[in-house]
N, C-alpha and C positions, 0 to 999 in steps of 0.2 A: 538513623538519619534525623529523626525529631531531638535524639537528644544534643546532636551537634547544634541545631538551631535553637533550641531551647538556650545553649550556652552563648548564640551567637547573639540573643534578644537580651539577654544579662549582663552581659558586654555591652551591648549600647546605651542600655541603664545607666552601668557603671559613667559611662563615656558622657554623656548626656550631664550626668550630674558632677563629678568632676571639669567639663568644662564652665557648666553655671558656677560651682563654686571659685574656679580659676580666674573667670572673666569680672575684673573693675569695673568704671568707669569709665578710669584714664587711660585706659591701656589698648591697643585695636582687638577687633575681635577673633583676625587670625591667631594670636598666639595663645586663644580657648580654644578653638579650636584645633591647633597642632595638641594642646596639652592631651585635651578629649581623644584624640587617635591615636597618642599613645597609650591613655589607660583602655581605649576599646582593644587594641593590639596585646597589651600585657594581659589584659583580666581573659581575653581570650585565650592564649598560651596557657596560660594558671588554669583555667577550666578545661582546657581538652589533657593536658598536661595528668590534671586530678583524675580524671574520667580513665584517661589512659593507663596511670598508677591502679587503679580500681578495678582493672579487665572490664568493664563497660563497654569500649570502645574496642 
């Protein structure tokens, strides 16, 4: 259980700093934030994904 949330706090790193980096000036700030929930959704997949390859999980 710690390490799914461990993967789910990684993920919102990920998410977190992909949409800083996505979001302009000119741009509004929903489409940082759609970009941000898809790398929180993918980087998620890719780590349980890993964990699961691994028999971790």
């Amino acid at each position: 259980m710690l390490v799914i949330v461990v993967c789910a706090l990684f993920s919102v790193i990920v998410a977190m700093v992909a949409g800083f980096v996505s979001h302009s000036p000119d741009t509004p700030a929903g489409q940082a934030v759609l970009y941000g929930g898809g790398a929180f959704a993918s980087c998620l997949l890719l780590c349980l994904a890993v964990l699961k390859a691994l028999k971790v999980l």
